[in-house]
N, C-alpha and C positions, 0 to 999 in steps of 0.2 A: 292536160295543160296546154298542148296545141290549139287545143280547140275554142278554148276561154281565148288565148293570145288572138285566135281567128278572128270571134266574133269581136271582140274591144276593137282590132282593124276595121275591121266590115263599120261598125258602129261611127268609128271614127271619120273614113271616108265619106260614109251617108251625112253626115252632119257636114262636113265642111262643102259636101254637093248642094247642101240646103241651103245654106250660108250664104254660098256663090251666089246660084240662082234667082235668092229672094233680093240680093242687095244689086240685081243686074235685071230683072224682072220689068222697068218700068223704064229702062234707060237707056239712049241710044250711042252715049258716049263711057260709060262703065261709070259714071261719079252718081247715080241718081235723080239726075237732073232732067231728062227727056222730059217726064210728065209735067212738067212744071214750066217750061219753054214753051210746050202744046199749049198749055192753056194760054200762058202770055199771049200769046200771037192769035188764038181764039178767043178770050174772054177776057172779062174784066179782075177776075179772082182768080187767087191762089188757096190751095186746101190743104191746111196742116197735118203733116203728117206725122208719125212718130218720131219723138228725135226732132224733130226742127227747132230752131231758134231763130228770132228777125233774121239774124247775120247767115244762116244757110239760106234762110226763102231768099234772103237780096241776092247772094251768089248765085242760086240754083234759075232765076228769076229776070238777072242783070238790069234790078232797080233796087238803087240805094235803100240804107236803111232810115236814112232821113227822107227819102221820097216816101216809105212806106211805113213810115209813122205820119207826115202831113196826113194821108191818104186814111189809115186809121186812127184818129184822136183818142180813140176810145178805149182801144189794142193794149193791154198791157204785156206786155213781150217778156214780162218774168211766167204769166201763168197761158201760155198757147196751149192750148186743148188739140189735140189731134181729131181731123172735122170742122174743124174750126176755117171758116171762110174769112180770107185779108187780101183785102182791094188790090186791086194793082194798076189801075189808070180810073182818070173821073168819067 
């Protein structure tokens, strides 16, 4: 019985370590926004990631969501594809 309770902990810990890691992996302020600043300040584009909507790229991004529809006409921000490349200056 010990040993079942062990591994469900073990299990548990390992999971919530993955958890941490993946959602701090790319970030130099803990919110997931580092990569997405890099590129600002490097390039012209932003790359959808999983889980994003206009309203996190504009946060993560610090360009509105009306700047970032001008920018994509085409963009429909109900169906963002993850890979999906949106302008972020002309």
């Amino acid at each position: 019985m010990l040993a079942v309770i062990g591994v469900a902990l073990l299990a548990a810990v390992l999971l919530f370590v993955i958890t941490t890691s993946l959602g701090d992996s790319d970030s130099d302020d803990g919110k997931g926004g580092g990569r997405a600043k890099a590129e600002k300040s490097e390039g012209k584009f932003y790359t959808v990631e999983p889980g994003d909507s206009l309203t996190s790229i504009a946060d993560k991004t610090g360009i509105s969501v009306d700047k970032l529809t001008q920018l994509n006409p085409d963009l429909d921000p109900q169906a963002l594809i993850s890979g999906q490349r949106v302008k972020l200056r002309r």
